[in-house]
MARSE-693677 format. One line per 2 residues: for each residue x, y, z of C-alpha. Coordinates in Angstrom, 3 decimals, always signed. Each point is the difference from the previous one (the first is absolute). Layout:
BEGIN
X:Y:Z | ...
This chain:
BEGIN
+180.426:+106.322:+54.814 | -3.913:-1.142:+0.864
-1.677:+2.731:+1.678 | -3.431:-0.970:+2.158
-2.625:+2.512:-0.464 | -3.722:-0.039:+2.297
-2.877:+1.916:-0.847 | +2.416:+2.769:-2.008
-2.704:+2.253:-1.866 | +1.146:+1.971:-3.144
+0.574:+4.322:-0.180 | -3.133:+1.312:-1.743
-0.825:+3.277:-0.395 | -1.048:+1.684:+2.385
-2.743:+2.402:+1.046 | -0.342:+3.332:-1.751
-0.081:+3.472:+0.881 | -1.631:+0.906:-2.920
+0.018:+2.081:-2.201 | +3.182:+2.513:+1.111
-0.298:+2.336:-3.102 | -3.644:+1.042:-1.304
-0.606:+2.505:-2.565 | +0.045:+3.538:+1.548
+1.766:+1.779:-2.845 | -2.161:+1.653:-3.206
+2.717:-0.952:-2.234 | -0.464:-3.788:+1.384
-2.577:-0.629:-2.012 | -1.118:-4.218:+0.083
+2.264:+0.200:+2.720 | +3.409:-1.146:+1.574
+1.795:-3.309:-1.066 | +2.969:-1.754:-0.262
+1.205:-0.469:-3.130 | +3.074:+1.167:+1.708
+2.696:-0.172:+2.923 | +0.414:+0.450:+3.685
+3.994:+0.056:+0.803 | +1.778:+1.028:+3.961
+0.585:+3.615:-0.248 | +2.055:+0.935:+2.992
-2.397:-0.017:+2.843 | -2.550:-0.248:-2.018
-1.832:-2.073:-2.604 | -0.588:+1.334:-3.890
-3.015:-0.385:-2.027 | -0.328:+0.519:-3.946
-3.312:-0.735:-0.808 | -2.419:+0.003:-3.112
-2.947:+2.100:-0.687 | -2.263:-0.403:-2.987
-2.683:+2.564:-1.315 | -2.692:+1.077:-2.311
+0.825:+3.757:-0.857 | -1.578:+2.316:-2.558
-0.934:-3.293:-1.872 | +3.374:-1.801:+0.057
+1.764:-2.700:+2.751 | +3.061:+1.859:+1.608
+2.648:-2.758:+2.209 | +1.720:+2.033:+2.860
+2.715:-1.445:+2.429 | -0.235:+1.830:+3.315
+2.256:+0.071:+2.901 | -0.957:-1.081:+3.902
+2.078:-0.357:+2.855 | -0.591:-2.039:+3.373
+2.151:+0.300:+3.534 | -1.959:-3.678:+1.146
-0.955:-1.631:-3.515 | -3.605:+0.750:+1.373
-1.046:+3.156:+0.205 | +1.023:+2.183:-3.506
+0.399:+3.554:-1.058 | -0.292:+1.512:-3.802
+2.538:+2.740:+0.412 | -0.559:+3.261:-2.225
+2.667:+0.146:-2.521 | +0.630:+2.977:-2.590
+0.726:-2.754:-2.358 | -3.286:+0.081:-2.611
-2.800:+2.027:+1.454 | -3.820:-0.923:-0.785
-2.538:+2.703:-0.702 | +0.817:+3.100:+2.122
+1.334:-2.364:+2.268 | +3.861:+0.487:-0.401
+1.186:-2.413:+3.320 | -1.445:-3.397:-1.179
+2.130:-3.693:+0.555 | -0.287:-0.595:-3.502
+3.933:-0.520:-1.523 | -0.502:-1.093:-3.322
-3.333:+0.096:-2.331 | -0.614:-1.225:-3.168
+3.445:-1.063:-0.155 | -0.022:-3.422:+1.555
-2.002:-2.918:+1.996 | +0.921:-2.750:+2.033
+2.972:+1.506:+1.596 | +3.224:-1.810:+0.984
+2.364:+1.838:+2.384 | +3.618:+0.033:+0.071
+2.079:+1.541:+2.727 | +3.299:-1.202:-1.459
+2.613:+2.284:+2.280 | +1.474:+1.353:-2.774
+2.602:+2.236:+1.307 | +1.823:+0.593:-2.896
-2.953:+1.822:-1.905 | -2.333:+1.195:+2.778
-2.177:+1.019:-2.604 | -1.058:-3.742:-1.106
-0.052:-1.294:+3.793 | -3.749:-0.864:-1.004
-1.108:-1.997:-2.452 | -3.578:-0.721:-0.883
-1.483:-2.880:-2.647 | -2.919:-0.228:-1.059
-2.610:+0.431:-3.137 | -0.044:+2.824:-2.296
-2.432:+1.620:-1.877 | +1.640:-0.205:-3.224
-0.458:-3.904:+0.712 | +2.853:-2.156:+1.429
+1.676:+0.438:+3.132 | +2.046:+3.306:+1.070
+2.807:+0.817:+1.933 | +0.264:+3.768:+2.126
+2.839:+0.707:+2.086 | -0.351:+2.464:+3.696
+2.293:+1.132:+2.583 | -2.612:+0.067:+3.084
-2.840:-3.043:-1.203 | -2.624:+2.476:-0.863
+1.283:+2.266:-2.721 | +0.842:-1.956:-3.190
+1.278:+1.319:-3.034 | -2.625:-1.745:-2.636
+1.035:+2.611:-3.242 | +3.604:-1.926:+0.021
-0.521:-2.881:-1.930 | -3.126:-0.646:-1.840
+1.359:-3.529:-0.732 | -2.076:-2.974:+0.583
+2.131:-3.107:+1.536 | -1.445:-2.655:-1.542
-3.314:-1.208:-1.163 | -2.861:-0.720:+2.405
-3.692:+0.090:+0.062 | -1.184:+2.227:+2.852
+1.149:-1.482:+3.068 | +3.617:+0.259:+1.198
+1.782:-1.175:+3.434 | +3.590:+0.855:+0.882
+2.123:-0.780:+2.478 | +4.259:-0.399:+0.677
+1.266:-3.700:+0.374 | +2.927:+0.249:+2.516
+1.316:-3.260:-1.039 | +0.781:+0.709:-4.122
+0.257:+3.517:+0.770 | -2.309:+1.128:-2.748
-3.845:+1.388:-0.158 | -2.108:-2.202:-0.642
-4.131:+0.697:-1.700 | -2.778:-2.313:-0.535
-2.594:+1.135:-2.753 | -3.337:-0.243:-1.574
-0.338:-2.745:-2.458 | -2.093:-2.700:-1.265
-0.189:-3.700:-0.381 | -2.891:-2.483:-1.042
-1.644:+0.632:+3.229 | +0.141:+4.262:-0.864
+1.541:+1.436:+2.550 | +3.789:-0.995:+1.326
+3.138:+1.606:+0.886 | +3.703:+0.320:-1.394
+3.273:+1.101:+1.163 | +2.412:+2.191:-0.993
+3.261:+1.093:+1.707 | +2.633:+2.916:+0.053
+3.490:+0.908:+1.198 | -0.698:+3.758:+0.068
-3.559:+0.169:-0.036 | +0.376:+1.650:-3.841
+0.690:-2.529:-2.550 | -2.183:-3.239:+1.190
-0.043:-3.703:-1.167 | -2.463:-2.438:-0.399
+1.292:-3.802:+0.452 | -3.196:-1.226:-1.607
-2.544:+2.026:-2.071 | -2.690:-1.641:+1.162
-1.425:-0.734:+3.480 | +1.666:-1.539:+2.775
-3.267:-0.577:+2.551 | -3.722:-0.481:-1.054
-3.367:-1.390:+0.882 | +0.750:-4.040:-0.655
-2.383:-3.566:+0.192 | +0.065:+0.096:+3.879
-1.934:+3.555:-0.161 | -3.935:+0.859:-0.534
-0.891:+0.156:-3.794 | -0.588:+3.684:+1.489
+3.938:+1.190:+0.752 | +1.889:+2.212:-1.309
+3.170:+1.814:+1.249 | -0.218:+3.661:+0.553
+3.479:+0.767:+0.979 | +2.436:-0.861:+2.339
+2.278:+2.123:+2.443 | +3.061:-2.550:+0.946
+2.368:+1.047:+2.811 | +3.303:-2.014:+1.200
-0.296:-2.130:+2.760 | +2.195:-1.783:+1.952
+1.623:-2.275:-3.032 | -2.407:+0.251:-2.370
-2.387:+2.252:-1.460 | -3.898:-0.097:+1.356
-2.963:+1.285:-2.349 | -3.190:+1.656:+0.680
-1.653:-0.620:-2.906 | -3.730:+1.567:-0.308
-2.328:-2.259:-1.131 | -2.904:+1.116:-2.212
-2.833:-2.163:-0.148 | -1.495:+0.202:-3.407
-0.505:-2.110:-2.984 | +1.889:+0.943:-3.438
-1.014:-0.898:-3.390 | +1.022:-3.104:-1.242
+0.631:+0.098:-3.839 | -0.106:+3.007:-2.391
+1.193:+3.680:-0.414 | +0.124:+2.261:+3.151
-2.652:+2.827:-0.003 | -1.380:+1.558:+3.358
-3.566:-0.845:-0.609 | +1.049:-3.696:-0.466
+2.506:+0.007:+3.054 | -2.898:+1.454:+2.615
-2.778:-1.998:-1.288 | +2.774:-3.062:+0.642
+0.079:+0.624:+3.756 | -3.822:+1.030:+0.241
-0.671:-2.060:+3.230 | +3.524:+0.066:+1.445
+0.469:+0.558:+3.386 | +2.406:+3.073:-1.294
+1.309:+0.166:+3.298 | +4.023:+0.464:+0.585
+1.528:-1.533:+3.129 | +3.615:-0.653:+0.971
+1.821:-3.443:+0.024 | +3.614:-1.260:+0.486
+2.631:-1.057:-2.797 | +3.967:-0.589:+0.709
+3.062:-0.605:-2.665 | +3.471:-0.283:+0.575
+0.989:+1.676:-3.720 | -3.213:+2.010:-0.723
-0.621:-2.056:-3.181 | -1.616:-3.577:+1.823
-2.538:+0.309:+2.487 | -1.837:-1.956:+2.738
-3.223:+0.825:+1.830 | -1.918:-1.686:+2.674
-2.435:-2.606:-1.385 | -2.986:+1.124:+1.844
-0.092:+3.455:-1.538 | -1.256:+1.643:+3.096
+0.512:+3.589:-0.007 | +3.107:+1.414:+2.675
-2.540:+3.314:-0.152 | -3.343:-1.088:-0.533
-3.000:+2.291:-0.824 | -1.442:+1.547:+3.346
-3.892:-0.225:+0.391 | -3.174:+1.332:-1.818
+0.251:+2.976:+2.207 | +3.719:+1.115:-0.170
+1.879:+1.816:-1.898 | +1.759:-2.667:-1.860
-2.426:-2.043:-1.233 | +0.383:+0.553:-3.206
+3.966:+0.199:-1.090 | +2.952:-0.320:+1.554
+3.781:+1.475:-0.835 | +2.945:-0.394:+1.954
+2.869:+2.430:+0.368 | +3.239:-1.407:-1.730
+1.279:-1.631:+3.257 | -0.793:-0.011:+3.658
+1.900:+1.892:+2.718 | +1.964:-1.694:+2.595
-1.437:+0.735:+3.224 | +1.330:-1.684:+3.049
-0.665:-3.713:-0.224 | -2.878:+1.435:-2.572
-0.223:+0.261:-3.806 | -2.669:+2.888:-0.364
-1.474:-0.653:-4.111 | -2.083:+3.853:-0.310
-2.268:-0.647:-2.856 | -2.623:+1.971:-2.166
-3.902:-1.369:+0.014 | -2.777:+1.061:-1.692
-3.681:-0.715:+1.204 | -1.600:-0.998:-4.173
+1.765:-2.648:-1.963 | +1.955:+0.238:-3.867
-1.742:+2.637:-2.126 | -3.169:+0.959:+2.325
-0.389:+3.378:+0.074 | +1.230:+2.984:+2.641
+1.610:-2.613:+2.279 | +1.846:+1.575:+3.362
+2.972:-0.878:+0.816 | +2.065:+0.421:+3.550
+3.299:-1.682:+1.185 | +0.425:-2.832:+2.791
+2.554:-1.924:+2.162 | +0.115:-3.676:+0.149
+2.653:-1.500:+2.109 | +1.665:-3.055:+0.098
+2.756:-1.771:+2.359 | +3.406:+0.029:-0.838
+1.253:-2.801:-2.783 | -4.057:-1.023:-0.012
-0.352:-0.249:-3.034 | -0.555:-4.495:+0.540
+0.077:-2.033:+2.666 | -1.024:-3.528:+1.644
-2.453:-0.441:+2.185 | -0.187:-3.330:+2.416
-4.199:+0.035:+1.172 | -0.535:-1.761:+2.805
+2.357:-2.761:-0.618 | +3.929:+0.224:+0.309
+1.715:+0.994:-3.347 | +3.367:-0.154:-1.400
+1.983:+0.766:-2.821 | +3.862:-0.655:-1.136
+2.006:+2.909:-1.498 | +2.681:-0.382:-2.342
+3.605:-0.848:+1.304 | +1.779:+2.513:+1.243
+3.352:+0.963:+1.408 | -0.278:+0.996:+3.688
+3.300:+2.090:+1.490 | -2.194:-0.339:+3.425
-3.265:-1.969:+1.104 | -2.294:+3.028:-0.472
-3.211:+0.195:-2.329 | -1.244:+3.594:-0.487
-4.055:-0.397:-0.214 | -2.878:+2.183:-1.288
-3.183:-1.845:+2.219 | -2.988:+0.820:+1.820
-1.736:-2.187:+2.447 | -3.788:-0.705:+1.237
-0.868:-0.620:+3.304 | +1.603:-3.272:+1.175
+2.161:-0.257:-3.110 | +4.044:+0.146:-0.531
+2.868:-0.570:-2.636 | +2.617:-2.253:+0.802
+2.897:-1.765:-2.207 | +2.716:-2.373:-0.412
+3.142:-0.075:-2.207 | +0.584:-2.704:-1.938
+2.777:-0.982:-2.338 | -0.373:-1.341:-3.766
-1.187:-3.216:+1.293 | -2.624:+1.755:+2.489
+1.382:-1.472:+2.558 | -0.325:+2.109:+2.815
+3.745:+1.688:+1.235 | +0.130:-0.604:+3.548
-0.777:+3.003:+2.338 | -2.158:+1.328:-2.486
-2.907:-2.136:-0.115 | -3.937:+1.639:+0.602
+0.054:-0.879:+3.578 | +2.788:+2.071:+0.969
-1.357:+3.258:-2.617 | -0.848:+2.813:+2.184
-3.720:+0.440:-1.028 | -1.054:+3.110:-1.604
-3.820:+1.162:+0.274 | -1.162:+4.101:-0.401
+0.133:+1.785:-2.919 | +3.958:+1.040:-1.412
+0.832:+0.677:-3.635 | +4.274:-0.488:+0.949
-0.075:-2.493:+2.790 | +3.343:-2.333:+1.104
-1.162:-3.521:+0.051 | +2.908:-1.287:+2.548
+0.274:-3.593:+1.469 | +1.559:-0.715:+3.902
+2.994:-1.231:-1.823 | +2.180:+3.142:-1.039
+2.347:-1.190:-2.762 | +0.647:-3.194:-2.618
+1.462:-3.238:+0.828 | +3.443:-0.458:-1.005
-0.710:-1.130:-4.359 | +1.859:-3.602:+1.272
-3.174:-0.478:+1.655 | -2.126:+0.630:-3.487
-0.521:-2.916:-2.103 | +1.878:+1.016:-2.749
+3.233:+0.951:+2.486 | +0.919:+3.068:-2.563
+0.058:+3.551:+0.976 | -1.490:+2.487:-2.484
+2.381:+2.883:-1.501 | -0.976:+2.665:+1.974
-0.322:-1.666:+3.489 | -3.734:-0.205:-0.072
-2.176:-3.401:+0.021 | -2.248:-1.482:-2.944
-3.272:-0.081:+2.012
């Protein structure tokens, strides 16, 4: 199949509302951020978000709970969960006990009392599993086990296709900073297919990159990445020491922005060449100038994937930097596309097997411009009835569209050049 494309222009992001969630709370401290996950609950969305801060002399990492009816507009509800102060209704659910939360609502009807599961990083060091009936009110004195080993940055999430949990962790690699994998059957005993890491900074990168972590979600096939990239130079020979690791990134950017990666086994990776950020920095005056942190995956929205994310306004290691929580949207199955310009442009897919002449398209037009396509069979010669001419043309904006041509159904396969019909009825196009 060639399919004609004029003046298609690509999903970006889109413009923000920003930011949804500031810091209203006392227990907030720097502020909001995700760190965290946003999952469909009923009628509503769910939040669990991070809070860091500076108490009585030492750094305390809260996850709190929000809750949204439009994905927009967010409440902090006041749970008798873990109180603050005097203040007994806070939205704080666990404290001290974990960061970077990954939430589970697994349906478990057998034991009601693990329908909840939430991953994420201990504070004995290593990630931690806690099990809850409702989402909010997890049982963290049950196992003080840590899962496996990890430096201080965990992401968690279910693969539907191996049926397992899978984690990507902290780690390093000649360029510092880089990210493993580890997965589970039962979320309790975990396995790592390689002890060492599976994505880093590599020769197509900035001297300045290193990997801060990566949330990775399922998607459609395969399995997309968000990985945060820190922009900061590491030492290059020697032992490790702190003084010696921030004097090797003393005029670094030290920013952290958001790119794309995909695999399909979790252990080889791709990523665009260009390196451009899918959630870049906003500008000198916003509120994520500084750092950026995605949630674990976006929400489905529509014909929308919503990606809520954590920024902070002061890059890596300044000082009292605030942080807040935004919305960046993208387009259904955006994540790449082709573009034409001004002149007409065309591609060829791989062959197919077509039951009926119909090519389901994700497209959106400019003014004056169209999609339009002909079927073709191994030779690309064009099957008759099905040439460009006699495509119905498509032009709008659609992220499902039938492409459909005046002719309704195949030749007879004594008319193809090869005379041989395929096993299940369908043509070779």
């Amino acid at each position: 199949m060639i399919v004609f494309v004029n003046n298609y222009r690509e999903n970006r992001n889109e413009i923000r509302r920003n930011p949804l969630l500031r810091c209203d709370r006392p227990w907030e401290g720097w502020g909001p951020h995700l760190y965290g996950t946003v999952l469909p609950l009923g009628s509503k969305l769910g939040m669990w978000y991070q809070c860091l801060a500076r108490e009585a002399g030492r750094l305390v990492s809260r996850v709190c709970f929000a809750e949204s009816r439009d994905g927009l507009s967010w409440e902090k509800p006041g749970l008798e969960i873990i109180p603050h102060g005097r203040l007994g209704r806070t939205n704080i659910i666990a404290e001290d006990e974990c960061s970077i939360a990954s939430a589970f609502d697994r349906g478990d009807t057998v034991r009601p009392e693990r329908r909840w599961l939430l991953i994420g990083y201990g504070r004995e060091g290593g990630p931690r599993a806690a099990y809850s009936a409702d989402g909010l009110r997890f049982r963290w004195n049950e196992s003080r086990r840590t899962l496996f080993a990890s430096a201080d940055v965990v992401n968690a999430f279910c693969d539907p296709w191996k049926n397992r949990y899978v984690a990507t962790w902290k780690t390093t690699s000649r360029r510092h900073r880089a990210v493993g994998v580890a997965w589970s059957d039962d979320a309790v005993w975990w396995e790592k297919p390689l002890e060492c890491p599976v994505f880093g900074a590599d020769d197509l990168d900035p001297d300045a990159t290193q990997i801060y972590g990566m949330p990775v979600f399922p998607y459609e096939g395969c399995y997309i990445g968000l990985p945060w990239v820190y922009h900061a130079r590491y030492m290059k020979y020697g032992e490790w020491t702190a003084e010696r690791m921030y004097e090797a990134q003393e005029g670094s950017p030290k920013t952290v922005d958001v790119q794309l990666a995909w695999s399909w086994d979790l252990i080889n990776w791709t990523r665009p060449p260009d390196r451009a950020p899918l959630i870049a920095l906003g500008r000198e005056d916003e509120f994520d100038v500084g750092m950026i942190y995605t949630a674990r995956a976006p929400v489905r929205c529509g014909n929308k994937l919503l990606f809520y994310y954590g920024g902070f306004d002061k890059v890596h290691d300044e000082k009292r930097p605030k942080g807040a929580i935004g919305l960046a949207t993208l387009g259904l199955d955006g994540f790449c596309s082709l573009r034409a310009g001004k002149r007409v442009g065309w591609m060829v897919s791989r062959r197919e097997r077509f039951s009926e002449p119909i090519v389901r398209i994700n497209a959106r037009t400019g003014p004056g411009g169209y999609v339009v396509a002909e079927i073709v069979d191994r030779w690309n010669e064009v099957i008759p009835g099905f040439s460009r001419k006699e495509c119905h043309r498509f032009s709008g904006d659609a992220c499902d569209h039938p492409l459909t041509w005046r002719t309704k159904t195949f030749p007879p396969a004594a008319l193809l050049p090869d005379g041989e019909t395929p096993p299940d009825g369908g043509h070779p196009a």
